[in-house]
ROKE-786168 format. One record per residue (C-alpha): residue number from 1; residue in one letter; y, z, x. Coordinates in steps of 0.02 Angstrom, whole numbers, plus 32768, in hexadecimal, padded with zeros to 4 digits. Example, Ala and Ser with C-alpha at 12.3 -4.5 7.8 and 13.67 -1.06 7.14 Angstrom:
ROKE-786168
     i   aa      Y      Z      X
     1    A   7F1F   8186   8267
     2    S   7FCB   8165   82AC
This chain:
ROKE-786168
     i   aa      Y      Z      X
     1    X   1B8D   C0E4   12A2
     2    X   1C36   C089   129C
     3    X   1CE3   C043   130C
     4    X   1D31   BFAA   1306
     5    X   1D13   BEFD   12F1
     6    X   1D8B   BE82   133C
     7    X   1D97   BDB3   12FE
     8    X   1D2C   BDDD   1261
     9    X   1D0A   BD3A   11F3
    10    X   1D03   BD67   1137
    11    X   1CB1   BD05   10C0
    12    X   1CB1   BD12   0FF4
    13    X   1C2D   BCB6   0F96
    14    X   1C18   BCAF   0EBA
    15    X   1B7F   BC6E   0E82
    16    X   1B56   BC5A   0DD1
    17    X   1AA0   BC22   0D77
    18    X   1A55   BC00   0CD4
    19    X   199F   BBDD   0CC0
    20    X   1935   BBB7   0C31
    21    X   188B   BBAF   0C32
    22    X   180E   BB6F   0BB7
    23    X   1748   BB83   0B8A
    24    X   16DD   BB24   0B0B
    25    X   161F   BB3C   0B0C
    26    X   1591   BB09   0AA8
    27    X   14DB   BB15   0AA9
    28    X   143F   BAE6   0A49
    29    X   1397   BB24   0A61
    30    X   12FC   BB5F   09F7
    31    X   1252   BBC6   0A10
    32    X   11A2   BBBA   09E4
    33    X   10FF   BC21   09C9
    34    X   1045   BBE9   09AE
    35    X   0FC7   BC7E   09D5
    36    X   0FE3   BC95   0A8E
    37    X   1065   BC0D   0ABF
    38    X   111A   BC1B   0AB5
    39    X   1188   BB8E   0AD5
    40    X   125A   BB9D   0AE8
    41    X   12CC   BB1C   0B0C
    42    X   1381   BAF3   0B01
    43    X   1412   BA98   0B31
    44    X   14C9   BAD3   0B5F
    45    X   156D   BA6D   0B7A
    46    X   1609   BAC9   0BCB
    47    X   16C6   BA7B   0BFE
    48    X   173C   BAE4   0C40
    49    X   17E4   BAC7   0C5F
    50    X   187E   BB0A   0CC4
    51    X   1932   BAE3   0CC0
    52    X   19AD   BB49   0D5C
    53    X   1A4B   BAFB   0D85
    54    X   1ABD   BB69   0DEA
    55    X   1B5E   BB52   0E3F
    56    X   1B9F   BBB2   0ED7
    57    X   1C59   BBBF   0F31
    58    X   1C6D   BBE9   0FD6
    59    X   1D19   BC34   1037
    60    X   1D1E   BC6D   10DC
    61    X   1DA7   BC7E   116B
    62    X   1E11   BD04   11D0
    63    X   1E08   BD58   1266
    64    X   1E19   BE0B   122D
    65    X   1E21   BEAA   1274
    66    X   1D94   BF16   1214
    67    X   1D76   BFCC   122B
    68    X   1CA3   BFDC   11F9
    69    X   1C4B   C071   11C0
    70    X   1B8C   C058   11BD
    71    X   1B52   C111   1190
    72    X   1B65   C0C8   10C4
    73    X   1AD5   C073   105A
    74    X   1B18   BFD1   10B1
    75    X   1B94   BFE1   1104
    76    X   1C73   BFE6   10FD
    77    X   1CDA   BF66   1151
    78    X   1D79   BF7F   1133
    79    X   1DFD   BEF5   1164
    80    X   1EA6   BF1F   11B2
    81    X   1EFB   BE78   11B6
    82    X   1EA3   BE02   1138
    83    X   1EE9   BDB2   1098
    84    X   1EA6   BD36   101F
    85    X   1EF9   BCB7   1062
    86    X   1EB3   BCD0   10FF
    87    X   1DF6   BC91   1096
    88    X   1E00   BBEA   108A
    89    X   1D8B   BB6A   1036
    90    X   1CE8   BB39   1071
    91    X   1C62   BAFE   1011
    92    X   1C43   BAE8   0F50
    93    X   1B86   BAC7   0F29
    94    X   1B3F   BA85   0E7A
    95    X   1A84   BA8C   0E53
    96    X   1A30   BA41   0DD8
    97    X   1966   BA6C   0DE1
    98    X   18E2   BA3C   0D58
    99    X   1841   BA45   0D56
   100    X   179A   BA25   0CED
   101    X   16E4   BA4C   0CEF
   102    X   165A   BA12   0C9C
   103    X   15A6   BA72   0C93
   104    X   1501   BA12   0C41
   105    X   145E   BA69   0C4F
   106    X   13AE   BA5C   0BF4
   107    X   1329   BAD6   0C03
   108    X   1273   BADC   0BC9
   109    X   1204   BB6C   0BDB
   110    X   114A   BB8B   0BBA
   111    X   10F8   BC32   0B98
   112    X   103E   BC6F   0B87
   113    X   100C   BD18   0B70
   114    X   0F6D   BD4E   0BDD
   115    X   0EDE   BDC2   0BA0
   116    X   0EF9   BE47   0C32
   117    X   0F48   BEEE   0C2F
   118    X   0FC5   BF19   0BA7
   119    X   1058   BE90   0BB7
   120    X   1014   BE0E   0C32
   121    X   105A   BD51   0C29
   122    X   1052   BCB2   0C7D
   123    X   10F1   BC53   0C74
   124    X   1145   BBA5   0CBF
   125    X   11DF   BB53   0CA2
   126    X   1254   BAD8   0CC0
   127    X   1319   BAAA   0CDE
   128    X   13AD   BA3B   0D05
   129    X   144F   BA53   0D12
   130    X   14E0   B9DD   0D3F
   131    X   1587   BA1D   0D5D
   132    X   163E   B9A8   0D78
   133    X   16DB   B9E1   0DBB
   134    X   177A   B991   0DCC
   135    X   181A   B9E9   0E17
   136    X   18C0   B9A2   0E2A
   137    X   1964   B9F6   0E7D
   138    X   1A0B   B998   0E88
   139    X   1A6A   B9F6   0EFD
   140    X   1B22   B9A8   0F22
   141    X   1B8C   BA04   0FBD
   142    X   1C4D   B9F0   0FB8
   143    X   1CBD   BA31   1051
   144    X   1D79   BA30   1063
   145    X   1DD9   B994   1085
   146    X   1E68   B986   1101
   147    X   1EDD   B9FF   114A
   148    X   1F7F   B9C3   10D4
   149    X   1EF6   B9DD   1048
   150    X   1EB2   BA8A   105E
   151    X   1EC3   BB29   0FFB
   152    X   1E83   BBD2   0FFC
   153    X   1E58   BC7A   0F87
   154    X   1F09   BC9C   0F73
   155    X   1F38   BBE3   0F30
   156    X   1F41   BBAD   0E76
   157    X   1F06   BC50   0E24
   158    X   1E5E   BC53   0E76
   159    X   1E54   BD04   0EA8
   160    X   1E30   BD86   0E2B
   161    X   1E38   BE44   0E22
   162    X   1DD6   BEC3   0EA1
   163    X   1D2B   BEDD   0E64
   164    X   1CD1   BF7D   0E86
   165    X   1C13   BF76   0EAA
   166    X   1B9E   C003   0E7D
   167    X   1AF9   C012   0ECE
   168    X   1AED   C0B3   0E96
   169    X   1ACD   C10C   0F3A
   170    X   1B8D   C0CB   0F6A
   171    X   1C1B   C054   0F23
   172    X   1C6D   BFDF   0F69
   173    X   1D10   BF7A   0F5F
   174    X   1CFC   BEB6   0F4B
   175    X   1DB6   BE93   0F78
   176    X   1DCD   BDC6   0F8C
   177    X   1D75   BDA0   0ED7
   178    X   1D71   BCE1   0EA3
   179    X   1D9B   BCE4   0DD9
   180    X   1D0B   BC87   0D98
   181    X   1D77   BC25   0D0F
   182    X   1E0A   BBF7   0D8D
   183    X   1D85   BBA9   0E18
   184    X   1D27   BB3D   0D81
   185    X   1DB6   BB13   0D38
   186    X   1E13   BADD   0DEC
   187    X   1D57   BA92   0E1D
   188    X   1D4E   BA24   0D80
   189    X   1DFC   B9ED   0D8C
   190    X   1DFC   B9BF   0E65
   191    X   1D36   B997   0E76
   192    X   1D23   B905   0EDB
   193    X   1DD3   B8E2   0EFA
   194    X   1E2F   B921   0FBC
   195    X   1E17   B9D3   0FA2
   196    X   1D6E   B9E5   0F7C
   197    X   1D08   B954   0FCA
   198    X   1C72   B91F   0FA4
   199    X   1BE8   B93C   105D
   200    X   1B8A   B890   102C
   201    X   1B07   B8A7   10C6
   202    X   1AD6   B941   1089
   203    X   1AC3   B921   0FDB
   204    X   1A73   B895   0FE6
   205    X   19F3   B8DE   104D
   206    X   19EA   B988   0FE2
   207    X   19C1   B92C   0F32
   208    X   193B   B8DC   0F8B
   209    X   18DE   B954   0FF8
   210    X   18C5   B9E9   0F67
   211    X   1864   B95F   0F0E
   212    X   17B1   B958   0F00
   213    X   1727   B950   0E7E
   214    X   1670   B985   0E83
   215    X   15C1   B96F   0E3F
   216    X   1549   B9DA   0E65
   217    X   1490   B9C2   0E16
   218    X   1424   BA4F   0E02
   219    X   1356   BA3C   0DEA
   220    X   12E9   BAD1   0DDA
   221    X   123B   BAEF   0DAA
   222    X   11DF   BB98   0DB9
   223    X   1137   BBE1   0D9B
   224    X   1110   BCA1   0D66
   225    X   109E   BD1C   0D45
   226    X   10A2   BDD4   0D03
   227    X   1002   BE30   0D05
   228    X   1015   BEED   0C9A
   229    X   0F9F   BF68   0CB7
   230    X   1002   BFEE   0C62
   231    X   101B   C05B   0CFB
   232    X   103A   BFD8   0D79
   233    X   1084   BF3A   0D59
   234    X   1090   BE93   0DCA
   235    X   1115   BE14   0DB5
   236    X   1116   BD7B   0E1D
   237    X   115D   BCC3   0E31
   238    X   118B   BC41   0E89
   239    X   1224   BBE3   0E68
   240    X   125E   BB37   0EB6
   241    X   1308   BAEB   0EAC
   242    X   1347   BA41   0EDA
   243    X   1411   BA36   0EFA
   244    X   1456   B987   0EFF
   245    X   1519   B9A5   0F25
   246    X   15AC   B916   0F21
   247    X   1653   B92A   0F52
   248    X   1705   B8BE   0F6D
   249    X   17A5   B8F9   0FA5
   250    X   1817   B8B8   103C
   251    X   1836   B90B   10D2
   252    X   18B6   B908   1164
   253    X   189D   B8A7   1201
   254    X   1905   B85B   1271
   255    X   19A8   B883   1213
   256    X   1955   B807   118D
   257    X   1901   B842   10E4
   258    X   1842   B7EE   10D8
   259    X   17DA   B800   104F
   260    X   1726   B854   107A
   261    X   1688   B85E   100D
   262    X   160F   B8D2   103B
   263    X   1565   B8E0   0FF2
   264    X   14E5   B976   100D
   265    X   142A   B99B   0FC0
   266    X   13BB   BA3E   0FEA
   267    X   1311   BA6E   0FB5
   268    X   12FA   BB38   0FA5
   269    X   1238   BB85   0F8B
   270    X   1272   BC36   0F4A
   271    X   11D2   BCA4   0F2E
   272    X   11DD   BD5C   0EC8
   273    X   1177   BDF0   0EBE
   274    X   119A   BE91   0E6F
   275    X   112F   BF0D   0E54
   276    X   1144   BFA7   0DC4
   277    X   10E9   C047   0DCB
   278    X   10E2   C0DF   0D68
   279    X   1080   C175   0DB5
   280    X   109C   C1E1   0D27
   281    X   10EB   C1C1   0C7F
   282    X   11B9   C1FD   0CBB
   283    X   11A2   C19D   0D60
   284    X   11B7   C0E4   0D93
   285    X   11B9   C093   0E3A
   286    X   11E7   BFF3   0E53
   287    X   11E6   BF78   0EE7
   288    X   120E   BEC7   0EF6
   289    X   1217   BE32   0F71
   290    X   12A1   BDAB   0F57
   291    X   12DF   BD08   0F8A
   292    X   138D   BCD7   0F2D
   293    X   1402   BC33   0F72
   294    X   14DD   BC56   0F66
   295    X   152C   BBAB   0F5A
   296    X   15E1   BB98   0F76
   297    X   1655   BBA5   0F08
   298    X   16A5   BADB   0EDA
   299    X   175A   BB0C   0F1E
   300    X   1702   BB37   0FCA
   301    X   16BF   BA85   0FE6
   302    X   1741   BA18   0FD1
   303    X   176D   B9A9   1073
   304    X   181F   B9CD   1066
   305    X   18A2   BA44   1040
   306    X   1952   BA75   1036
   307    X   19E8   BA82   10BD
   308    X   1A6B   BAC8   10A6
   309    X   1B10   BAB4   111A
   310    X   1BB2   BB1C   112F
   311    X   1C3D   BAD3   11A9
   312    X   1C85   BB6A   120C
   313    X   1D33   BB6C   1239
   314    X   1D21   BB32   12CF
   315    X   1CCD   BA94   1296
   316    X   1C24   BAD0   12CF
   317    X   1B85   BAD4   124B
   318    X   1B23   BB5D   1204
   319    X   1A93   BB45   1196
   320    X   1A0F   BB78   1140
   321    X   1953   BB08   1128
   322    X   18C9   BB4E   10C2
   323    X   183B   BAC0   10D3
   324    X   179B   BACC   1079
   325    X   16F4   BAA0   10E8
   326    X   168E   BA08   10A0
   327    X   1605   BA3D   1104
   328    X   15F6   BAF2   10C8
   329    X   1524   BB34   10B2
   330    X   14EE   BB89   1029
   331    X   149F   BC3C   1064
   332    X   1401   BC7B   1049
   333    X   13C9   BD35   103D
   334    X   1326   BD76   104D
   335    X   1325   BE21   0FE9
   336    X   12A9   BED3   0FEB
   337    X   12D3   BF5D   0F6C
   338    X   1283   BFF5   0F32
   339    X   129E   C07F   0EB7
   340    X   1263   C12D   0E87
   341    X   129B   C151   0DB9
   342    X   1286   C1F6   0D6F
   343    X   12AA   C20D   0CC5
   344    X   12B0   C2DD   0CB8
   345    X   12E5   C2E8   0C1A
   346    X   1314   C28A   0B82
   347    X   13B9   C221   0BA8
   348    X   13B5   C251   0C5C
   349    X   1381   C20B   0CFB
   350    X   1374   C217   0DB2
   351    X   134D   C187   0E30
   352    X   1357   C142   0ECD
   353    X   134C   C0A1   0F21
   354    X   1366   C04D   0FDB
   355    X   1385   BF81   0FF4
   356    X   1391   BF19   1081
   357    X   13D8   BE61   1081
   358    X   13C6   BDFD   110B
   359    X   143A   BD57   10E6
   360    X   1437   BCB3   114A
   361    X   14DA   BC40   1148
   362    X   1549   BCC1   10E5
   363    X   15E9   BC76   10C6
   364    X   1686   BCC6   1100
   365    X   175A   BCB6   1107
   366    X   178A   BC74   11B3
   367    X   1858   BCAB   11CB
   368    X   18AD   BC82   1266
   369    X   196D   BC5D   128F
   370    X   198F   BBD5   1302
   371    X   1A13   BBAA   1375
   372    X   1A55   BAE1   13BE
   373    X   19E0   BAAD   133A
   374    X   1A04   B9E3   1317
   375    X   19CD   B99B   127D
   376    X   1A03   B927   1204
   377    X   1A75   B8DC   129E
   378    X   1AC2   B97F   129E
   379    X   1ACB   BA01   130B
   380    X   1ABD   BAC4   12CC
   381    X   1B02   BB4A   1316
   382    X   1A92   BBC1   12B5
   383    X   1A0A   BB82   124C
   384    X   19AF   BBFE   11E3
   385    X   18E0   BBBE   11C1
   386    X   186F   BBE7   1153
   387    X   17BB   BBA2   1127
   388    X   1724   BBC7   10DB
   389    X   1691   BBE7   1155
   390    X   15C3   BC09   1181
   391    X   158C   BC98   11E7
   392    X   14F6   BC92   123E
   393    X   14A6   BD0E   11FA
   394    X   14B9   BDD8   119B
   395    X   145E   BE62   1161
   396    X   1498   BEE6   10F0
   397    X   142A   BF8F   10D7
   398    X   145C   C015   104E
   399    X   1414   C0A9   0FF7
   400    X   1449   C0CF   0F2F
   401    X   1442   C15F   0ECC
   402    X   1457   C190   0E13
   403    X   1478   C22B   0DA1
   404    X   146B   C219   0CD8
   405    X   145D   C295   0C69
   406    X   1498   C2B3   0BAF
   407    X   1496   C360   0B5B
   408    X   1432   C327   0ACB
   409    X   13E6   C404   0AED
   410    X   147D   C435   0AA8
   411    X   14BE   C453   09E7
   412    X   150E   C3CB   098A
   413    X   158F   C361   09BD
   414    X   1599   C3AF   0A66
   415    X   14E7   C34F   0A7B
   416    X   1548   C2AB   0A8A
   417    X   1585   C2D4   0B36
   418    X   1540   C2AA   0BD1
   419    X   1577   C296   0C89
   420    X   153F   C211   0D09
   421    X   1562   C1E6   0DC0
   422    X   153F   C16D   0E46
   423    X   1544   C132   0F17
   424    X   151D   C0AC   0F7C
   425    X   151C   C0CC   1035
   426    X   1512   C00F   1075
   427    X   1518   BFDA   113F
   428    X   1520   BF1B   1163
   429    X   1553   BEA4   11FA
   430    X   158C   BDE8   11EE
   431    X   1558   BD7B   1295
   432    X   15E9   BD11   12B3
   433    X   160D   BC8B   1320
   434    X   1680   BCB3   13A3
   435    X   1693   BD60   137E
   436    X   15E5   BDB2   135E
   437    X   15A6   BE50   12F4
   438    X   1622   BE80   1275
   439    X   161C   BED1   11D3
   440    X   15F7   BE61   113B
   441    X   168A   BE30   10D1
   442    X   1695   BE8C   102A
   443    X   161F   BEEE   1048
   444    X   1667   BFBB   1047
   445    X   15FF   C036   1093
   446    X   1618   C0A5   0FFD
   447    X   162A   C0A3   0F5A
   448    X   160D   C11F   0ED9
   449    X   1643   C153   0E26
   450    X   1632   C1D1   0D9B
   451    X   1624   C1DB   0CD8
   452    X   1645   C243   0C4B
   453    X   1612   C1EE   0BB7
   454    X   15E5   C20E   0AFA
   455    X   1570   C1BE   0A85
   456    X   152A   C1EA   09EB
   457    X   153E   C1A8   0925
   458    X   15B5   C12C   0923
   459    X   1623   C163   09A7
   460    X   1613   C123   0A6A
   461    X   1695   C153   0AF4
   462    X   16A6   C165   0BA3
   463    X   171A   C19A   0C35
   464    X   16EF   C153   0CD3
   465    X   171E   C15B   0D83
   466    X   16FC   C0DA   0E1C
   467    X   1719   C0CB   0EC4
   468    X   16EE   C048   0F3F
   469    X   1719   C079   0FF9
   470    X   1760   BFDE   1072
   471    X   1721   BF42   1098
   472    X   1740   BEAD   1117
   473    X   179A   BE0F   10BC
   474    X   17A3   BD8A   113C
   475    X   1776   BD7C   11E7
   476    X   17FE   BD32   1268
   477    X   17F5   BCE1   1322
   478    X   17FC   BDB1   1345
   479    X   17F6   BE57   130C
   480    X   18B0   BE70   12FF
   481    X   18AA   BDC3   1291
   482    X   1820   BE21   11F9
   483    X   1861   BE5B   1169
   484    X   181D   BEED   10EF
   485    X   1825   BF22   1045
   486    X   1848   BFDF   1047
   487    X   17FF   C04E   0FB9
   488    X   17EE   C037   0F29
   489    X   17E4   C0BE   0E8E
   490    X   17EC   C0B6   0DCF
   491    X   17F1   C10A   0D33
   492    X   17B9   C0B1   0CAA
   493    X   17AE   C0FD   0BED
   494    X   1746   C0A4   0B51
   495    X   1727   C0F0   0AA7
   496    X   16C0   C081   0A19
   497    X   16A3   C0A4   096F
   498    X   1620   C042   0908
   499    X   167A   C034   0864
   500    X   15D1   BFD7   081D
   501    X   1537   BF9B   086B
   502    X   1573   BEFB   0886
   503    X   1644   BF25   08AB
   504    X   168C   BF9B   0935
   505    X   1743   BFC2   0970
   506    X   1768   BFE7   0A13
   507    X   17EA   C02C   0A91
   508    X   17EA   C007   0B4C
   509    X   1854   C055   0BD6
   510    X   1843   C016   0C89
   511    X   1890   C047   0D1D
   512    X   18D7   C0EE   0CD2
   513    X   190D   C141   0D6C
   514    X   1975   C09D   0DA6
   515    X   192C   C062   0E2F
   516    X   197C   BFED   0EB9
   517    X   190A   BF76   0F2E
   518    X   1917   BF6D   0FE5
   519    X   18E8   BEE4   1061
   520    X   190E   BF0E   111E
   521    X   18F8   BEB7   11AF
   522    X   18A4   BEF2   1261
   523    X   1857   BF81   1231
   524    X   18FF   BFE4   1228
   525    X   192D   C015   1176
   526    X   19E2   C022   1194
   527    X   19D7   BF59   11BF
   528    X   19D1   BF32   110C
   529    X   19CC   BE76   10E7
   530    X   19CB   BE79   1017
   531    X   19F5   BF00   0F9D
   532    X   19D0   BEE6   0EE6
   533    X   19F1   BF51   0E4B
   534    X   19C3   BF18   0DAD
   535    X   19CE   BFD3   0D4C
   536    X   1966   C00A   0CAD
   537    X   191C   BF89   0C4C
   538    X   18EC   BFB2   0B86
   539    X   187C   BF5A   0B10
   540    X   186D   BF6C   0A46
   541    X   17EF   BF17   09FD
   542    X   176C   BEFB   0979
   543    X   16B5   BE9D   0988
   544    X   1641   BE51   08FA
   545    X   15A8   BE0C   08F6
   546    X   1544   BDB1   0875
């Protein structure tokens, strides 16, 4: 639970970001009836685009004394003999990262009604979409210079006053702070010249590698049919979708940068039944067969990636390499649900319903640290990795349940109220190579939440409270190398009022109760690898439509 640490390296770090991100979207389409035919069609164009540039300083150094306590949140260390200028300079970083999208798509569909049952249709349709993606990250790494040109915290007005850190569950004391103002202002004035020197291997390498951009063509055409026969109900199709994907970036080999173009295409037959049955008028049962296709997402597939490298005092190398995996499958799930609704009274409700997923090629987060790693013609004492990855294979079985109900039996404006509650019990397993049966990431085994809510004239609110219970992150080279997000719980608040039919003003309170999140690694909780706390979060607005 604590002692002391002998020859303990300290290490202060200020990052700062901006990011702006913008969305434009547009689309066109139309609809026509003649007797039994319906036709719809339309056409959409989206660009996206996202500005991040950050810069981060780096001081590290000592060989301190440091009496630890880990029974805290964290943990204390407490040094005995350390100073600021015992920190000196390391590393200063700059980013600059941009990127674009652009979405086309067209999409025709053709509708007939049928003469059977009550709501029975034929229908067939048709679309395309195309989407680009361009990313580009400048990253530029500057070290120290020489020994007659180093400096530390304590030099030139760089440190600035103890900060303490509230995580609410414990504060602690930030005591070697770098003054933002005083390190850009000393950065601006020295960058490039002998005390902060440029690393022109690694920068070079690092505006190059992020890069990549992406096409990826999308062609799907599908067939349905829903036959109505009032009490029971058929709904089935058959869907087909042709993936054409494209994508250039560079990646590392040989200590040399190469450029690599990759280029992928996929056919996927994806067949649907569900079935809807109501034995009595407050009863439905429903039941469905599904195929459905994940792709990755674009960041996943680029070819390279970004290294970063921090020179110890010693002169050996640490670094860190997250690589995305040009060869990454999309995954495929083949899904069975049912359902049992009962509607008992008016506004309330009852039902039940079991899945099973059974998922080929899910995609995971490989995390490993490496040691005598050489790349780039270097050599890395510690090397932390991290890549985007398919399992073979998972499965994921659950059982849900609801509760709804709103008074609408008792007087007045008490019949506004109503209560509601849910669970999902969920067990799953992830076949991975090299490690076997584990349980699949994301996925808790329990989650469950509960409403009080009000509705009725004008006037909608809600209190509401979740909870997701932990779930796997990443997988590592072993179990001590996974990492887990703890817990989860929140209290969210929204009240509405409908000033006209067409204009409502709104307040919405999230996260009422302040909650942090957790990521651990190893299966230990008190091995915590990332702590966030962003507290409450509070919304005024007002919505119009015409």
């Amino acid at each position: 639970t604590g002692g002391v640490a002998r020859n303990v390296e300290a290490r202060q770090d200020l990052r700062t970001e901006y990011k702006e991100k913008s969305i434009s979207s547009f689309q066109l389409g139309a609809e026509h009836e003649r007797g039994p035919w319906r036709i719809e069609y339309d056409v959409s164009w989206g660009y996206n685009e996202l500005i991040e540039p950050n810069e981060l300083w780096l001081f590290r150094g000592g060989a301190a004394t440091v009496d630890f306590d880990m029974q805290p949140l964290l943990y204390t260390a407490t040094p005995r003999n350390l100073a600021a200028s015992d920190l000196g300079f390391r590393q200063y970083t700059v980013q600059d990262e941009s990127g674009e999208e652009t979405n086309k798509a067209a999409r025709f569909d053709l509708r007939r009604d049928i003469d059977i049952g009550e709501d029975s249709f034929f229908k067939i349709g048709a679309k395309i979409r195309e989407t680009d993606k361009k990313f580009d990250g400048r990253t530029d790494i500057y070290e120290r210079g020489t020994t007659a040109n180093r400096f530390t915290l304590a030099d030139f007005g760089l440190q600035g006053p103890n900060m303490d850190v509230s995580l609410g569950e414990a504060t602690y004391v930030n005591q070697f702070v770098i003054d933002e103002e005083a390190i850009k202002a000393f950065t601006a004035a020295n960058l490039g010249g002998p005390r902060i020197v440029r690393n022109n291997s690694t920068s070079l390498s690092n505006d190059t590698l992020s890069d990549y951009s992406l096409t990826e063509r999308v062609m799907a055409g599908y067939a349905m049919a829903n036959i109505d026969f009032g009490a029971v109900s058929v709904l089935a199709g058959w869907r087909v979708e042709r993936t054409e994907t494209d994508v250039r970036g560079f990646l590392l080999s040989g200590g040399l940068v190469k450029p690599v173009t990759r280029s992928g295409e996929y056919t996927d037959f994806l067949p649907n039944l569900h079935l809807r049955w109501e034995p009595r008028e407050d009863v439905v049962v429903r039941a469905a067969y599904t195929h459905t296709i994940g792709r990755p997402q674009y960041p996943q597939l680029r070819p390279g990636g970004l290294l970063t490298v921090v020179t110890n005092p010693d002169g050996t190398l640490d670094g860190e390499l997250s690589e995305g995996n040009v060869g990454l499958k999309p995954f495929r799930s083949e899904n069975f649900d049912v359902s049992v609704e009962w509607y008992f009274a008016p506004g309330g409700l009852v039902s039940a319903g079991a899945f099973l997923k059974r998922i080929e090629d899910p995609i995971f987060s490989f995390r490993e640290t490496q040691t005598g790693v050489t790349l780039d013609g270097r050599t890395f004492t510690r090397l932390a990795y991290t890549q985007p990855r398919n399992a073979e294979d998972g499965e994921i079985r659950g059982l849900e349940l609801q509760y709804q109900q709103q008074f609408t039996f008792l007087p007045g404006l008490w019949s506004g109220f109503g209560v509601s509650g849910n669970v999902t019990l969920t067990d799953s397993e992830l076949n991975v190579p090299g490690r076997g049966e584990l349980p699949f990431l994301g996925q808790s085994d329990l989650l469950w939440g509960a409403q009080l809510f009000y509705q009725k004239g004008r006037i909608e609110a809600a209190l509401s409270y979740h909870h997701t219970g932990k779930a796997p992150q990443s997988i590592g080279s072993d179990a001590d190398a996974d990492t887990f997000d703890d817990d989860y719980r929140r209290l969210n608040a929204k009240v509405s009022y409908a000033v006209t039919d067409r204009i409502e003003v709104f307040v919405d309170l999230q996260n009422l109760t302040d909650e942090k999140l957790r990521e651990y690694q190893g299966g230990h909780k008190d091995w915590l690898t990332n702590y966030e706390r962003y507290k409450r979060t509070y919304y005024v607005g007002l919505s119009a439509r015409w």
